[in-house]
N, CA, C and O atoms as a MOPAC input file, in Angstrom:
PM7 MOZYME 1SCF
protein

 N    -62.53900 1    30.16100 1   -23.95200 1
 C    -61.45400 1    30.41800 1   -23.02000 1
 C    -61.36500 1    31.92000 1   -22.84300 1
 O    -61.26200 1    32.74800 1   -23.74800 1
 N    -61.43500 1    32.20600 1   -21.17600 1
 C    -61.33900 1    33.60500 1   -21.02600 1
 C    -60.03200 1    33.86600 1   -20.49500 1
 O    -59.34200 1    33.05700 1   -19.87400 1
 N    -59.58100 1    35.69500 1   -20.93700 1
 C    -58.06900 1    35.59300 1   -20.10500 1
 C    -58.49500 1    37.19200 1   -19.87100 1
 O    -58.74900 1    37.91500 1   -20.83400 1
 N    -58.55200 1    37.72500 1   -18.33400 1
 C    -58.22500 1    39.01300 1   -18.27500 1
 C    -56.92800 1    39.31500 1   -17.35100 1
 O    -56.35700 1    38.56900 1   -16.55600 1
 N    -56.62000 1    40.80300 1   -17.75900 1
 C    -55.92800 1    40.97400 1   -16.63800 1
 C    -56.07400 1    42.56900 1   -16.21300 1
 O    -56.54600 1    43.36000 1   -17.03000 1
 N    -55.71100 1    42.94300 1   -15.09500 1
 C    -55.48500 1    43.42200 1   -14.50000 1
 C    -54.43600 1    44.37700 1   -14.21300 1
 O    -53.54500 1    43.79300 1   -13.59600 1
 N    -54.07600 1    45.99100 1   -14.45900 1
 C    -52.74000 1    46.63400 1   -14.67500 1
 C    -53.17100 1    47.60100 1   -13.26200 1
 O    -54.10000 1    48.40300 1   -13.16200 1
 N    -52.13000 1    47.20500 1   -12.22400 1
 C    -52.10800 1    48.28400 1   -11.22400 1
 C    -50.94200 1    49.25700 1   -10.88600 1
 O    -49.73700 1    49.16600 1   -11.11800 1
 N    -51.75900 1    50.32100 1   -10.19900 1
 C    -50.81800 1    51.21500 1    -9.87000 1
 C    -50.88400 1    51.67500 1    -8.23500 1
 O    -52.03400 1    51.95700 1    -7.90000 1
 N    -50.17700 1    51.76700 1    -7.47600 1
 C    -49.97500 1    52.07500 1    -6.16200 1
 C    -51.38700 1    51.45400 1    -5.74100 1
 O    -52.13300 1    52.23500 1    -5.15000 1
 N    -51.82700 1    50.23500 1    -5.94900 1
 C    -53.24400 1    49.51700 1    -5.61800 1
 C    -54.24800 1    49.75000 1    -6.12300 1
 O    -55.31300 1    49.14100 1    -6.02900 1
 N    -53.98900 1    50.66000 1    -6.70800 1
 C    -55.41500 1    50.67100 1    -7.40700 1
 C    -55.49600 1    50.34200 1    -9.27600 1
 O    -54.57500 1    50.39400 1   -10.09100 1
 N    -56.40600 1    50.13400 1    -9.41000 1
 C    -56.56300 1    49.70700 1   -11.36600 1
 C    -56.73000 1    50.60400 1   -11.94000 1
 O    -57.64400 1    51.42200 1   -11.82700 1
 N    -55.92600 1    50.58700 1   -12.59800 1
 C    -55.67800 1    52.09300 1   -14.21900 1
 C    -56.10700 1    51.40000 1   -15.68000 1
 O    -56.38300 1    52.09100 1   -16.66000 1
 N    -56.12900 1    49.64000 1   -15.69000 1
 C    -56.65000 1    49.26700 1   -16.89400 1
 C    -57.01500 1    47.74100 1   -16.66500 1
 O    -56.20500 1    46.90500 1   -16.26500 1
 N    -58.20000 1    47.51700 1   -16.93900 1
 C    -58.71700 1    45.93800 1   -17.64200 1
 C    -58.89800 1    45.89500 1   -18.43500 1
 O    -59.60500 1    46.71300 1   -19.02400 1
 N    -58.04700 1    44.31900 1   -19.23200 1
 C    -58.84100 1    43.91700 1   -20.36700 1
 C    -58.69000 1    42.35400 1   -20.13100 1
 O    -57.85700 1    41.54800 1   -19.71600 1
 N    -60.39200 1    42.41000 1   -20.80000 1
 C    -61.07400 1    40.46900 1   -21.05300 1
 C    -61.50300 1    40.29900 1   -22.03400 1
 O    -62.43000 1    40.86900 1   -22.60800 1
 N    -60.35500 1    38.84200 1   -22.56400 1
 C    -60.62500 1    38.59500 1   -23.83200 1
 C    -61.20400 1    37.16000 1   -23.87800 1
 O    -60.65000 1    36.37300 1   -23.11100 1
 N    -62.04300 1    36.75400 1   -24.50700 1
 C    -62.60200 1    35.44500 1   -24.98800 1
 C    -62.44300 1    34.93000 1   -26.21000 1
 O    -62.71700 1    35.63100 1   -27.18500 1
 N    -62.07200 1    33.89200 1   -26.33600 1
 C    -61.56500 1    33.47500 1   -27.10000 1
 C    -62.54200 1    32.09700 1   -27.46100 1
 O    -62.35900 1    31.23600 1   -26.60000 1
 N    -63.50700 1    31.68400 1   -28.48800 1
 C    -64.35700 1    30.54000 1   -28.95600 1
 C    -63.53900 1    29.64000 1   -30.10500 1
 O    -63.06100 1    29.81900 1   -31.22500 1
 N    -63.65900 1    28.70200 1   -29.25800 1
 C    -63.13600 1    27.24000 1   -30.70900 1
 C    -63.79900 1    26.77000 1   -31.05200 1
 O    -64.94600 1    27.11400 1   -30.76500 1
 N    -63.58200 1    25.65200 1   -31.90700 1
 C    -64.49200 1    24.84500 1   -32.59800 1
 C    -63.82000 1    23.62600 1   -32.68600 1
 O    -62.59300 1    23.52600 1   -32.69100 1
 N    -64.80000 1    22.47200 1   -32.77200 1
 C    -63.87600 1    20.93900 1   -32.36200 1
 C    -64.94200 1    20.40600 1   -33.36700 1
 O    -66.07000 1    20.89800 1   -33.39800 1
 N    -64.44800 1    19.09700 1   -34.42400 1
 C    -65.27400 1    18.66400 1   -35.08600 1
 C    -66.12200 1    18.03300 1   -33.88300 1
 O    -65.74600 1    17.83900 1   -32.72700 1
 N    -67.59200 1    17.71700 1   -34.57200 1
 C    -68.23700 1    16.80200 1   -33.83000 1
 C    -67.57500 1    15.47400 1   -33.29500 1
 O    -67.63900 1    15.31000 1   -32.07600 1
 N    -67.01400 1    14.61000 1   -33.96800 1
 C    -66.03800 1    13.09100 1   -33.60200 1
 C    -64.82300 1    13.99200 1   -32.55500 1
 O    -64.65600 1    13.37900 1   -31.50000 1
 N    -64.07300 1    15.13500 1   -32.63900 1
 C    -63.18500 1    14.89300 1   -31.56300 1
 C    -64.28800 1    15.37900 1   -30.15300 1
 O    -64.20500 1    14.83000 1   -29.05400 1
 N    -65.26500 1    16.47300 1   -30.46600 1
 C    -65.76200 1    16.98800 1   -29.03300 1
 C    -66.31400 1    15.50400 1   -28.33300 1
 O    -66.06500 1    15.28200 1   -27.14800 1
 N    -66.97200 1    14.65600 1   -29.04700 1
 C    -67.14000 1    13.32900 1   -28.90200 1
 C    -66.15200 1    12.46100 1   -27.94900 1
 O    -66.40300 1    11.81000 1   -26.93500 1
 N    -65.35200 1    12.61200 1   -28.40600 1
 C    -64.14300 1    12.07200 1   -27.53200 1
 C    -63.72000 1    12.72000 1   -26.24400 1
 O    -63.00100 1    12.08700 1   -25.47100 1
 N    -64.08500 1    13.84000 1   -25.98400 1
 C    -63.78600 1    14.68000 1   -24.71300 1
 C    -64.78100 1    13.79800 1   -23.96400 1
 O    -64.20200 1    13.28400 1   -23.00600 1
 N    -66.30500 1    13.36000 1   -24.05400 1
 C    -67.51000 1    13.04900 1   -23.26200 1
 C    -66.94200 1    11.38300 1   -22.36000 1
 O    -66.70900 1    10.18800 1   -22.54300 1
 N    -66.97900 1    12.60000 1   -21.22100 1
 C    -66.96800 1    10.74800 1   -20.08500 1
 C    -68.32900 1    10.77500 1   -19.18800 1
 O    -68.61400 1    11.50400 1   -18.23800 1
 N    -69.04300 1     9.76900 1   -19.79000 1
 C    -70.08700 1     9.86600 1   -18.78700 1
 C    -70.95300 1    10.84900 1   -18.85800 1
 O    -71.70700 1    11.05100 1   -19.81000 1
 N    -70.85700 1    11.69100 1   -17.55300 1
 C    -72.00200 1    12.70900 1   -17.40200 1
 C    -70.86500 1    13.72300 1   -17.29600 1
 O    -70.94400 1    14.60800 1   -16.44400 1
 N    -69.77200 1    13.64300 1   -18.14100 1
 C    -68.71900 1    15.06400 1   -17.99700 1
 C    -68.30100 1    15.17000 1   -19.37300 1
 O    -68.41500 1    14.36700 1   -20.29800 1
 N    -67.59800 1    16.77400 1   -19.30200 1
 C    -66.96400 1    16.63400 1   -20.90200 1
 C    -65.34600 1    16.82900 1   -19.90200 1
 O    -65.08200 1    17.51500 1   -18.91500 1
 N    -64.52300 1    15.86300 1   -20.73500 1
 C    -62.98600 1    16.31500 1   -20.04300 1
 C    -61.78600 1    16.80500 1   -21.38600 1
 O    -61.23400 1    16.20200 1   -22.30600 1
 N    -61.78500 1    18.15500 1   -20.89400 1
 C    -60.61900 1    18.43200 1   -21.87200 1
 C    -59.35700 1    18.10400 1   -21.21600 1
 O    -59.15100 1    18.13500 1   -20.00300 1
 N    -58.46700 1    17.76000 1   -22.21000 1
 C    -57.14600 1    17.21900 1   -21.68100 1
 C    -56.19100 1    18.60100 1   -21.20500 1
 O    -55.98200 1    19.67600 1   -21.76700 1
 N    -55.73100 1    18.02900 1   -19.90900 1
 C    -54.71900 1    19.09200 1   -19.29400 1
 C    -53.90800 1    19.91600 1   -20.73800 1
 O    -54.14200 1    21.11700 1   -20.87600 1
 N    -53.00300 1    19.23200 1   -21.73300 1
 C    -52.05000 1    19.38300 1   -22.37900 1
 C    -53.15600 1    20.91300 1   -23.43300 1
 O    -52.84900 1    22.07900 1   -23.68300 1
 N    -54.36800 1    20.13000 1   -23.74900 1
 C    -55.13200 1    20.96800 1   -24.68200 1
 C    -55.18400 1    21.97500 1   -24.28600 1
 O    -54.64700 1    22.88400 1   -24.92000 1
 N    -56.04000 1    22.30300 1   -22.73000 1
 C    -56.40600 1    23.47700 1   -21.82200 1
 C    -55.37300 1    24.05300 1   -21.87300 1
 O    -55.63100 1    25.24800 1   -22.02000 1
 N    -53.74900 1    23.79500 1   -21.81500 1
 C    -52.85700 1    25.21600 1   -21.93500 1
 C    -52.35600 1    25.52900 1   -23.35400 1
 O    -51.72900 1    26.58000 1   -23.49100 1
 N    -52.52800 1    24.85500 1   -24.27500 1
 C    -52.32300 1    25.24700 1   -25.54500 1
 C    -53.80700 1    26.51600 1   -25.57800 1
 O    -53.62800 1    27.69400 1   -25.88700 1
 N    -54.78000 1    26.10800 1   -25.30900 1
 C    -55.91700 1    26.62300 1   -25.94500 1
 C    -55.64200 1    28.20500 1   -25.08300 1
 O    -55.42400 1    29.24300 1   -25.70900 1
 N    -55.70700 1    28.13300 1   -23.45700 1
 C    -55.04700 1    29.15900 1   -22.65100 1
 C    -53.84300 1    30.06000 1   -23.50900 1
 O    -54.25200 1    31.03500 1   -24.14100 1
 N    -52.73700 1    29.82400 1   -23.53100 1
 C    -51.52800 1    30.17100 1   -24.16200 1
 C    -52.16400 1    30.77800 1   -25.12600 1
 O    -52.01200 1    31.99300 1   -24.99600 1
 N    -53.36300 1    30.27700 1   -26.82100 1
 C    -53.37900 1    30.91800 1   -27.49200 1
 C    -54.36700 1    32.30200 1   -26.96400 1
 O    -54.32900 1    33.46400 1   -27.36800 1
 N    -54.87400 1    31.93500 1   -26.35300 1
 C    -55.95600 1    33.22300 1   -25.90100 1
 C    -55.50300 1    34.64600 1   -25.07800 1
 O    -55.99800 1    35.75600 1   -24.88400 1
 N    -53.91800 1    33.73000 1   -24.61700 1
 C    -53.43600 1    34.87000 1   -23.80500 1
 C    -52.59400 1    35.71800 1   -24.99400 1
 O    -52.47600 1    36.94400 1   -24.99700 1
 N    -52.18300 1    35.04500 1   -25.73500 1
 C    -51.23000 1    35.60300 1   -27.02600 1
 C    -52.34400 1    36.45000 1   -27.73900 1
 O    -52.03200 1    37.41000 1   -28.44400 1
 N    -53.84000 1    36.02200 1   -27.51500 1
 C    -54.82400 1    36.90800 1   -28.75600 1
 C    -54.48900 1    38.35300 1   -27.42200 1
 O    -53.87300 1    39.40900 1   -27.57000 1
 N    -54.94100 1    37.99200 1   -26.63900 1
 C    -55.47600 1    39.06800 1   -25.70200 1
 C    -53.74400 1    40.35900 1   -25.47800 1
 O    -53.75500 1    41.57600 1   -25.29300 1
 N    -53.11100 1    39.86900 1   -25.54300 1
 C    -51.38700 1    40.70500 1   -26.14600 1
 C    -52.03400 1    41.77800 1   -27.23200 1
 O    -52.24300 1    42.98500 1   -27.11600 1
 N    -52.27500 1    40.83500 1   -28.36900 1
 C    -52.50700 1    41.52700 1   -29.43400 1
 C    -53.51900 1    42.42700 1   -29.07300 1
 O    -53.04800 1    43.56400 1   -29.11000 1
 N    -54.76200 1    42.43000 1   -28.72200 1
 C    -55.75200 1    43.13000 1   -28.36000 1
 C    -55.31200 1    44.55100 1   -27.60600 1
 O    -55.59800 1    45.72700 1   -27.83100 1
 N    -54.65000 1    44.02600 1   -26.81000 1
 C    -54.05400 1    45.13800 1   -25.66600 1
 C    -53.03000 1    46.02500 1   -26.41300 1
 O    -52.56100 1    47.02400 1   -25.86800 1
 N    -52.66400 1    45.62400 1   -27.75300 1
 C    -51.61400 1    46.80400 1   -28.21900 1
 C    -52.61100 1    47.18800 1   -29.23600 1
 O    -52.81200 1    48.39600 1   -29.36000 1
 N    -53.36700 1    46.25200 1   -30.09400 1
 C    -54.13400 1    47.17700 1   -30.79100 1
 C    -55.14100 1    48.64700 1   -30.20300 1
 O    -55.19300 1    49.77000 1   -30.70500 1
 N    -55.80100 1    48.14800 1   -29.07600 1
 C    -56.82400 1    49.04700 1   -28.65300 1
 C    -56.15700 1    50.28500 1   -27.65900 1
 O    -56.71300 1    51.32200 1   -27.29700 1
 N    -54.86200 1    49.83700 1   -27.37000 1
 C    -54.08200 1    51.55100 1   -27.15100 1
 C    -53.25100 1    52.02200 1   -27.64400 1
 O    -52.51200 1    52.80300 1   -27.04400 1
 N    -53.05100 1    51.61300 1   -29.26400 1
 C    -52.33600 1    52.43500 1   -29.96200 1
 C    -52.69000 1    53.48800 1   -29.88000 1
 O    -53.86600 1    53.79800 1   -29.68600 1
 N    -51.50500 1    54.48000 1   -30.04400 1
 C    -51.55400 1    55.43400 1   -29.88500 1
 C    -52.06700 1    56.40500 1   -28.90600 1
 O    -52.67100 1    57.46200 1   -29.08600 1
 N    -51.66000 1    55.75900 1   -27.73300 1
 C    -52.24300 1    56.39900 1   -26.33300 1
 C    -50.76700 1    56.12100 1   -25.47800 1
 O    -49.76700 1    55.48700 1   -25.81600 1
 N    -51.01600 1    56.71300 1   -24.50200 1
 C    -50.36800 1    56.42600 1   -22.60800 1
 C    -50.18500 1    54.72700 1   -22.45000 1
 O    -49.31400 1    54.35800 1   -21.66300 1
 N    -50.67900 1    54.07600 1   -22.90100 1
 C    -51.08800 1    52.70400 1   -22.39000 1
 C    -50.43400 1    51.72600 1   -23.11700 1
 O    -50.19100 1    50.55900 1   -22.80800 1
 N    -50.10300 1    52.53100 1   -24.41700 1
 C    -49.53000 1    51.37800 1   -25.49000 1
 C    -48.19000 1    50.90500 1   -25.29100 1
 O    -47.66600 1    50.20000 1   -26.15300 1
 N    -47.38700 1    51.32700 1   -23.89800 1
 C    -46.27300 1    50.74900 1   -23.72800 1
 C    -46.33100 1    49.48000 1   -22.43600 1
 O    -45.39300 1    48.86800 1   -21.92500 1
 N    -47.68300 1    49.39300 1   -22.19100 1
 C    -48.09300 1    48.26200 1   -21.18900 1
 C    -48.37100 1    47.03100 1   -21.83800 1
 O    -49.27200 1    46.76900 1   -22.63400 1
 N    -47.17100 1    46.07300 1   -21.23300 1
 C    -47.17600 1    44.49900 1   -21.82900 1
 C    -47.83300 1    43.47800 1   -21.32000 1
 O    -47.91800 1    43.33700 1   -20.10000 1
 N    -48.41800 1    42.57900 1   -22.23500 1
 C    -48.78100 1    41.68200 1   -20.41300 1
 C    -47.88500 1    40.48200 1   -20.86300 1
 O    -48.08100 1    40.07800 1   -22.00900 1
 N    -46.50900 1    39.58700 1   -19.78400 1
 C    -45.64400 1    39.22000 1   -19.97800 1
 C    -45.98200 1    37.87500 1   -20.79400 1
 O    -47.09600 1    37.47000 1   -21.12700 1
 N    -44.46200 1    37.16900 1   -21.07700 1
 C    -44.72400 1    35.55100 1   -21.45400 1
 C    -45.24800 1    34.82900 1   -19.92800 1
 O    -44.59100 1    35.13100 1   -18.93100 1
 N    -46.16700 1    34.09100 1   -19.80600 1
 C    -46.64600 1    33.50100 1   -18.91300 1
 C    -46.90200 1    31.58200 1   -19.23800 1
 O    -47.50000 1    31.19600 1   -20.24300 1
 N    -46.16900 1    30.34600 1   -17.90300 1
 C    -45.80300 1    29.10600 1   -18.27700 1
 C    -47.43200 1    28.80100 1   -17.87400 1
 O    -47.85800 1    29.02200 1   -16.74000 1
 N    -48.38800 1    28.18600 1   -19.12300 1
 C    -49.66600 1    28.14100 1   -18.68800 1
 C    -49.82800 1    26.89900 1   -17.79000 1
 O    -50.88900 1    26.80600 1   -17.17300 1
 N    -48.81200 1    25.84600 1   -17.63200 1
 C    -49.10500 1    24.81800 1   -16.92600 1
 C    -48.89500 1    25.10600 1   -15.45600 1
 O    -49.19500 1    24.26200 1   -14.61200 1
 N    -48.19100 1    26.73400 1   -15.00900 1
 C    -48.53400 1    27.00100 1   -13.70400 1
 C    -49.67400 1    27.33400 1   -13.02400 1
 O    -49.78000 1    27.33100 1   -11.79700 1
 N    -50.61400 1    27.64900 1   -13.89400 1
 C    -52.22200 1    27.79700 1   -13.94600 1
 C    -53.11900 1    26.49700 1   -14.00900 1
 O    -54.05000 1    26.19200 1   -13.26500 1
 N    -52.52800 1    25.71700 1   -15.23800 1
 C    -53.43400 1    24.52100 1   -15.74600 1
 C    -52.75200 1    23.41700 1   -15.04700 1
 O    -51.57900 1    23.15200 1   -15.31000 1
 N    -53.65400 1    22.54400 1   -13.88000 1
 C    -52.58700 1    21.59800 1   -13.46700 1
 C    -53.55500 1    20.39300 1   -13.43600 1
 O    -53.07300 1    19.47200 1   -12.77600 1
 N    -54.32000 1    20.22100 1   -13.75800 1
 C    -55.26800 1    18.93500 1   -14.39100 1
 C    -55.84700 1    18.72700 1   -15.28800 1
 O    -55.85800 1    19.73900 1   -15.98900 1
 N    -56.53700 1    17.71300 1   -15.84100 1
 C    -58.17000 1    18.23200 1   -16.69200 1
 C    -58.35600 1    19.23100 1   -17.04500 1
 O    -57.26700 1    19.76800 1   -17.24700 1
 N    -59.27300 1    19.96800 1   -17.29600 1
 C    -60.54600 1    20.32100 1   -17.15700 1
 C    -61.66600 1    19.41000 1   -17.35000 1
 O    -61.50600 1    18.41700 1   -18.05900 1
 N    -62.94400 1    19.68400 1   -16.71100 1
 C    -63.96000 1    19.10100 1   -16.24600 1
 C    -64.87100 1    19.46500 1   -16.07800 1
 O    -64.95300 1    19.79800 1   -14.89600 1
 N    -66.51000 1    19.78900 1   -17.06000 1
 C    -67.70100 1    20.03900 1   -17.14000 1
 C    -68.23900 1    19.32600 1   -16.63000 1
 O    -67.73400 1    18.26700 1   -17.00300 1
 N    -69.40400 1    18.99100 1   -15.60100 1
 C    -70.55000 1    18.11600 1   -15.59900 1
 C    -71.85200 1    18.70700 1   -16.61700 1
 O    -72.22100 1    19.86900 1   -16.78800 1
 N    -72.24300 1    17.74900 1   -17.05900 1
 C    -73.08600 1    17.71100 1   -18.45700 1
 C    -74.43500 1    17.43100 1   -17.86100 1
 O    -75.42000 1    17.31700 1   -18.58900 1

């Protein structure tokens, strides 16, 4: 799960950051995601898993400008199911 964002100023960008975030699923549950010729993660999972990646990528963003200009830039609480509004859905 990737989350960047984007900090502007009068239109133009003064800072990016992209964070990725890798899980791990036992073999029996990734198993259970497989339909067919797709893998489907469940809507509910995709914004938990979102949510935690956006909470890593917070942390990231205050660690890597401590102590700079930048370290008072937040990136807000955000409702991930306004983003996540189905599935997700690989074809395999």
């Amino acid at each position: 799960v990737s989350a960047e964002f984007a900090f502007l100023h009068n239109d133009s960008t003064f800072l990016i950051i992209e964070v990725s975030c890798y899980y791990a699923f036992r073999p029996e549950s990734w198993e259970s995601f497989r339909m067919q010729d797709k893998i489907v993660i469940p809507k509910r999972l995709a914004i938990h898993l979102a949510f935690l990646t956006v909470g890593t990528t917070r942390g990231v963003l205050h660690a890597k400008t401590e102590n700079s200009a930048y370290n008072g830039f937040v990136i807000p609480l955000m409702d991930m199911s306004n983003y996540i509004k189905d599935d997700v859905v690989w074809e395999v």
